[in-house]
DOFIRO-472677 format. One record per atom (N, C-alpha, C): atom name; x, y, z. Coordinates in Angstrom, 1 decimal. Layout:
<pts>
PT mimar      x      y      z
PT    CA      X      Y      Z
...
</pts>
This chain:
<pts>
PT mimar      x      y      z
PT     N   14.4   54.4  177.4
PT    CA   15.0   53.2  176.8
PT     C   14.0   52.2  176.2
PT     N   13.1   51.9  176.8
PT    CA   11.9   51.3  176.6
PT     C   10.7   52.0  176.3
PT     N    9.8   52.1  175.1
PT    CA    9.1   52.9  174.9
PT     C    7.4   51.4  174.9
PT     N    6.3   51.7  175.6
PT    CA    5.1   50.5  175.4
PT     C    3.6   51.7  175.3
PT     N    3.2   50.7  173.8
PT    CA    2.2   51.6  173.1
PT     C    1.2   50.7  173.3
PT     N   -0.2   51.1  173.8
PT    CA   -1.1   50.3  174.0
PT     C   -2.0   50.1  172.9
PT     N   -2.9   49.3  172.8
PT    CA   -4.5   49.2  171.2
PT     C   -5.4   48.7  172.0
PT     N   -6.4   48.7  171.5
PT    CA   -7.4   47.7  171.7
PT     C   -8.6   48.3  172.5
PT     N   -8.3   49.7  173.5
PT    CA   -9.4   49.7  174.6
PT     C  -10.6   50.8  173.7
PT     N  -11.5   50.6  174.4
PT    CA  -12.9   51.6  173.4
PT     C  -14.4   51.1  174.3
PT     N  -15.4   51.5  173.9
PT    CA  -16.6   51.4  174.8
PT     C  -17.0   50.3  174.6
PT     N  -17.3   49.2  175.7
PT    CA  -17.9   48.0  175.2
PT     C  -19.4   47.9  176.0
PT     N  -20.5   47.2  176.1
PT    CA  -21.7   46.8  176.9
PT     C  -20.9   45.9  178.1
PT     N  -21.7   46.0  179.0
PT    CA  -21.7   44.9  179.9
PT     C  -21.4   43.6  179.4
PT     N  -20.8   42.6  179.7
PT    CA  -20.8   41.2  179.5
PT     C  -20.3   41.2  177.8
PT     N  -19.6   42.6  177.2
PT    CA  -19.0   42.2  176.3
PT     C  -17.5   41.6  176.5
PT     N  -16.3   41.5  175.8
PT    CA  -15.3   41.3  175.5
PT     C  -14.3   42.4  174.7
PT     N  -13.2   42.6  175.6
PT    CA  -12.1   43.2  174.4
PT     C  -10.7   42.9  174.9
PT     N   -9.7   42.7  173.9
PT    CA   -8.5   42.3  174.4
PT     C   -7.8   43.4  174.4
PT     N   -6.8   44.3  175.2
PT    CA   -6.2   44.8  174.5
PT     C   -4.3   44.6  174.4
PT     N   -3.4   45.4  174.0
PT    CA   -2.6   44.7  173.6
PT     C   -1.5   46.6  173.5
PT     N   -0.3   45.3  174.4
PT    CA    0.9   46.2  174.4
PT     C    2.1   46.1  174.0
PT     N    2.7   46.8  173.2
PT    CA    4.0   46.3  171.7
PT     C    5.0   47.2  172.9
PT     N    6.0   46.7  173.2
PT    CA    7.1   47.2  173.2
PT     C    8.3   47.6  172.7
PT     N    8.7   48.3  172.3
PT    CA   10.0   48.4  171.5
PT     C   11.0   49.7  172.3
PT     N   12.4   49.5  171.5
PT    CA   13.4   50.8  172.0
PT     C   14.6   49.7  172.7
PT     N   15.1   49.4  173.7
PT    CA   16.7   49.3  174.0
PT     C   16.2   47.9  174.8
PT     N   15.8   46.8  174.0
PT    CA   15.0   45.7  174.7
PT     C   15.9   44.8  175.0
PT     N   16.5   44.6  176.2
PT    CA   17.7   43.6  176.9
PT     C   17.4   42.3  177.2
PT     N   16.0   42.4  177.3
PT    CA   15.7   40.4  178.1
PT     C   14.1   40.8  177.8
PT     N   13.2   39.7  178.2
PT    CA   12.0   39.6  178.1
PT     C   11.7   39.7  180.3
PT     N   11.4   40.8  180.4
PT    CA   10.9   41.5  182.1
PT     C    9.8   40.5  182.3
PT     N    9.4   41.0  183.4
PT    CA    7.9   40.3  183.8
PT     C    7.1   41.9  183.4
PT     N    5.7   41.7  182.7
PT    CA    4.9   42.6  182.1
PT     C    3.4   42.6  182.3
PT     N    2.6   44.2  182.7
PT    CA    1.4   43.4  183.0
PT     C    0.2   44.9  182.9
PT     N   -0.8   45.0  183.7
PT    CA   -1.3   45.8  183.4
PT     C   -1.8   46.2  184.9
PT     N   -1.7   47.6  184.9
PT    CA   -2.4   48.5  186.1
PT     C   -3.9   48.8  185.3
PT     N   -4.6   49.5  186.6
PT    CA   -5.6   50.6  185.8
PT     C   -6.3   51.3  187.0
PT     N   -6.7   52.3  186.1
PT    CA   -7.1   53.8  187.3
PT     C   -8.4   54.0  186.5
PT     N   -9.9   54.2  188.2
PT    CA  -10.8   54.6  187.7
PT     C  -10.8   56.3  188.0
PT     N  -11.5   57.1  187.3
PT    CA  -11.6   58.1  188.2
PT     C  -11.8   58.2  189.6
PT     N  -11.1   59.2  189.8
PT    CA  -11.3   59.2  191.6
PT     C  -10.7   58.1  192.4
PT     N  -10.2   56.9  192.0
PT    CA   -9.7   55.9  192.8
PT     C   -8.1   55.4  192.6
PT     N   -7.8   54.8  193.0
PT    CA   -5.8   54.9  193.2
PT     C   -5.5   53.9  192.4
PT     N   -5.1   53.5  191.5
PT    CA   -4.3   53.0  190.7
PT     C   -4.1   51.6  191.1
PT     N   -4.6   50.6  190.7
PT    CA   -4.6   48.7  190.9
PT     C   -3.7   48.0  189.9
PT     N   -3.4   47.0  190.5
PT    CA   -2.9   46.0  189.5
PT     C   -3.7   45.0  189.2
PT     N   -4.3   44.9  187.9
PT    CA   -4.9   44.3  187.1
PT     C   -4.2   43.0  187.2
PT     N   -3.2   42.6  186.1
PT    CA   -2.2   41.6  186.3
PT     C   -1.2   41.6  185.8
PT     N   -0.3   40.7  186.2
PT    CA    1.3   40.2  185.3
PT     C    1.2   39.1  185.3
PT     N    2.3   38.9  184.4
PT    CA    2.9   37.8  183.7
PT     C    4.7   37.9  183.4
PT     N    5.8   36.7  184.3
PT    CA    6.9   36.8  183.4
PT     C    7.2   36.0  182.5
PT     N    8.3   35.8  182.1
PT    CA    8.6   35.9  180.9
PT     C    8.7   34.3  180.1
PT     N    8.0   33.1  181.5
PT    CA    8.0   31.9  180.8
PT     C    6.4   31.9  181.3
PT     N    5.7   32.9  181.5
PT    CA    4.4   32.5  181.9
PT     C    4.0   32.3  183.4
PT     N    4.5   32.7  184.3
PT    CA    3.9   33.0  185.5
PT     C    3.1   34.0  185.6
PT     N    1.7   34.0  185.9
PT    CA    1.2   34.7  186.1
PT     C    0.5   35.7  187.5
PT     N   -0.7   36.5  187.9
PT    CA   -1.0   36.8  188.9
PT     C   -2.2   37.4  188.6
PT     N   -3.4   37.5  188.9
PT    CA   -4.5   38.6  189.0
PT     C   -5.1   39.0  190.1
PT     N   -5.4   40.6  190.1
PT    CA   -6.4   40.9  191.1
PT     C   -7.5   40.0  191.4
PT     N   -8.1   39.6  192.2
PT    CA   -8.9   39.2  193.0
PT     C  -10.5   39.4  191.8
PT     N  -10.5   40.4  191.7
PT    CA  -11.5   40.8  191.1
PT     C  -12.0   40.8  189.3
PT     N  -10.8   40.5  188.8
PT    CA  -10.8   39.9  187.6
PT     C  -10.0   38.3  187.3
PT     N  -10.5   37.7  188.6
PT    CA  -10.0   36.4  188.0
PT     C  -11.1   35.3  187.5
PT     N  -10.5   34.9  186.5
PT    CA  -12.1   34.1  185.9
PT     C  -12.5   34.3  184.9
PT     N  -12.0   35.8  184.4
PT    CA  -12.5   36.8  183.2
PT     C  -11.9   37.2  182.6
PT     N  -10.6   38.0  183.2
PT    CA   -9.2   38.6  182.2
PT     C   -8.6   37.4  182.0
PT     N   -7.7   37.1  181.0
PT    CA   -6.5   36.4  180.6
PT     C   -5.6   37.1  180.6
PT     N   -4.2   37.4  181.3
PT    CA   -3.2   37.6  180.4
PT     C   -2.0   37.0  179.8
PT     N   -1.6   37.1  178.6
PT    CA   -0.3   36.3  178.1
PT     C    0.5   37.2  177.4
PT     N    1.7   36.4  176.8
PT    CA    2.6   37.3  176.1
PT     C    2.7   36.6  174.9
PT     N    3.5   37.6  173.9
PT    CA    4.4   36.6  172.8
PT     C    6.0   37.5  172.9
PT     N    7.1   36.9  173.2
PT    CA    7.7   37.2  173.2
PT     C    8.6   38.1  172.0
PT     N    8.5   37.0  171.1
PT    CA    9.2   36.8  169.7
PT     C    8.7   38.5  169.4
PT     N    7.1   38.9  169.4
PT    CA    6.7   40.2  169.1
PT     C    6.9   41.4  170.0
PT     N    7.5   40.8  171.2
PT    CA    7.4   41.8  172.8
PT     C    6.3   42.6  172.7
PT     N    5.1   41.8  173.0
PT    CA    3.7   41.9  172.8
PT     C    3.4   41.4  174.5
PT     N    2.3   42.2  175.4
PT    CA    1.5   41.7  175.8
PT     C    0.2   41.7  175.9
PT     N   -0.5   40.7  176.1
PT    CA   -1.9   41.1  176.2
PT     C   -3.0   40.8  177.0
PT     N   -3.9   41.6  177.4
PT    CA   -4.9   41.1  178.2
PT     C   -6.3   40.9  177.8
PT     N   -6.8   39.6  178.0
PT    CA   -8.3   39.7  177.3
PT     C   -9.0   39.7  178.0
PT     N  -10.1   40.1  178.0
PT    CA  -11.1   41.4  179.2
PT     C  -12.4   40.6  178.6
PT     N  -13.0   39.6  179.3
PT    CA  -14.0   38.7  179.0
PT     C  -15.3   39.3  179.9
PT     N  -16.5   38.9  180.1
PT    CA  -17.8   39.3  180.8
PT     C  -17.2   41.1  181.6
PT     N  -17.2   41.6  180.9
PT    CA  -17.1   42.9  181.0
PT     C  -17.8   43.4  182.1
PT     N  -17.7   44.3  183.3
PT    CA  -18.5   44.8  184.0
PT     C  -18.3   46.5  184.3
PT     N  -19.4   47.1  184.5
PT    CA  -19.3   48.8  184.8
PT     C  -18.0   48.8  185.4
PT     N  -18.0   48.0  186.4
PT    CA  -16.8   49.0  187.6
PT     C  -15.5   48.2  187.2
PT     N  -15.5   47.7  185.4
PT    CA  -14.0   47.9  185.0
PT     C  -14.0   48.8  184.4
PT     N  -14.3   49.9  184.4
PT    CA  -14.3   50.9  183.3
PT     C  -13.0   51.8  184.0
PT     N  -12.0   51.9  183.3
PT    CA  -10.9   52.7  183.7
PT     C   -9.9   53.0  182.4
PT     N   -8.7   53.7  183.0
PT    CA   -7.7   53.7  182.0
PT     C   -6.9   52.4  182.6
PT     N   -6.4   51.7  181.2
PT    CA   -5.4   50.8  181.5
PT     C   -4.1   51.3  181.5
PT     N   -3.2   50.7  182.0
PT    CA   -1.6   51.1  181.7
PT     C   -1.0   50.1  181.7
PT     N    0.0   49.7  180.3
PT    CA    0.5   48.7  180.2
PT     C    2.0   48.9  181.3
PT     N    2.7   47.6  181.7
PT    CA    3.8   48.5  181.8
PT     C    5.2   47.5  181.9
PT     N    6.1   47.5  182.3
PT    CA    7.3   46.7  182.5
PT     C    8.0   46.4  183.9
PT     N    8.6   45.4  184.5
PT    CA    8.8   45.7  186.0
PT     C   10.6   45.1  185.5
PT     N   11.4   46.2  186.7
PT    CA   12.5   46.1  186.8
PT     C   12.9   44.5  187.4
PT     N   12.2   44.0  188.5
PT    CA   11.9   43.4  189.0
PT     C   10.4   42.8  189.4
PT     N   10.3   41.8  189.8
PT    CA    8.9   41.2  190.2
PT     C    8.3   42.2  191.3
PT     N    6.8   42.7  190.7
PT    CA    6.5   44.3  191.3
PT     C    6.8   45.1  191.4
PT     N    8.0   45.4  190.7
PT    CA    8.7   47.0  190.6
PT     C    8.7   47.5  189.4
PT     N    7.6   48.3  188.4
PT    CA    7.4   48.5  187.6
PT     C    8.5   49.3  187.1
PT     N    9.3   49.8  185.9
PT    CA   10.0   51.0  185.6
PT     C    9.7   51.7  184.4
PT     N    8.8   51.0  183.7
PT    CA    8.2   51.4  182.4
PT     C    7.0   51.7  182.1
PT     N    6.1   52.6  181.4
PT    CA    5.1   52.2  181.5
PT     C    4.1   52.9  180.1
PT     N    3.1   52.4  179.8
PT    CA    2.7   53.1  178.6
PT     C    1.9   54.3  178.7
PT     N    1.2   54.6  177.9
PT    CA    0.4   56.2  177.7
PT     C   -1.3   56.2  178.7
PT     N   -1.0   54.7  178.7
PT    CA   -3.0   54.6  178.8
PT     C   -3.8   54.4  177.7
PT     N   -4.8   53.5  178.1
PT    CA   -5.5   53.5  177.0
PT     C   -7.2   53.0  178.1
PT     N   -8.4   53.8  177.5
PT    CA   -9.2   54.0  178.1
PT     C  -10.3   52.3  177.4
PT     N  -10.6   52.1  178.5
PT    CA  -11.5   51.0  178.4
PT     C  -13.2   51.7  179.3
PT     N  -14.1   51.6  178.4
PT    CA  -16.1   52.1  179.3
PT     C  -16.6   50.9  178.8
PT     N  -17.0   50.9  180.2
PT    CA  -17.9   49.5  179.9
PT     C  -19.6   50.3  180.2
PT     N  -20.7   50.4  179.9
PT    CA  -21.7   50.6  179.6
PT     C  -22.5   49.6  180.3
PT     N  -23.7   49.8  181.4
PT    CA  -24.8   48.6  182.0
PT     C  -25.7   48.7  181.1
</pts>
């Protein structure tokens, strides 16, 4: 019903920046709360962060300070900007959708973010 295509992720240096960014489209009923996972090799799958749909947000512990995330509605866009970059964010991201607050039901393809020391 819901189909979410990610852009943006690719190799950056340490202490660079990249935002990347998730369009949603297909059978879109309301604006969800929306956000991002990510998985490094070998390790279990985190939540990055969310955001609903008037701007409440949340982040891991570990990227607060550095990621942003926001939306634009009008585009059913979300995005996260990925500031002072470090090695051990180097993962696949997954954008995704929650039926409810933490209960994801959607989700995108992945999109790979390396960060380089």
């Amino acid at each position: 019903q819901v189909q979410l295509v990610e852009s943006g992720g690719g190799l950056v240096q340490a202490g660079g920046s990249l935002r990347l960014s998730c369009a949603a489209s297909g059978r879109i009923r309301g604006f969800n709360v929306m956000g991002w996972y990510r998985q490094a090799p070998g390790k279990q799958r985190e939540l990055v962060a969310r955001i609903s749909s008037v701007g409440t947000t949340n982040y891991a512990d570990s990227v607060k300070g550095r990621f942003t995330i926001s939306r634009d509605n009008a585009k059913n866009t979300v995005y996260l900007q990925m500031n002072t970059l470090k090695p051990e964010d180097t993962a696949v991201y997954y954008c995704h959708r929650e039926a409810s607050w933490g209960n994801p039901d959607y989700w995108g393809q992945g999109i790979q973010v390396t960060v380089s020391s």
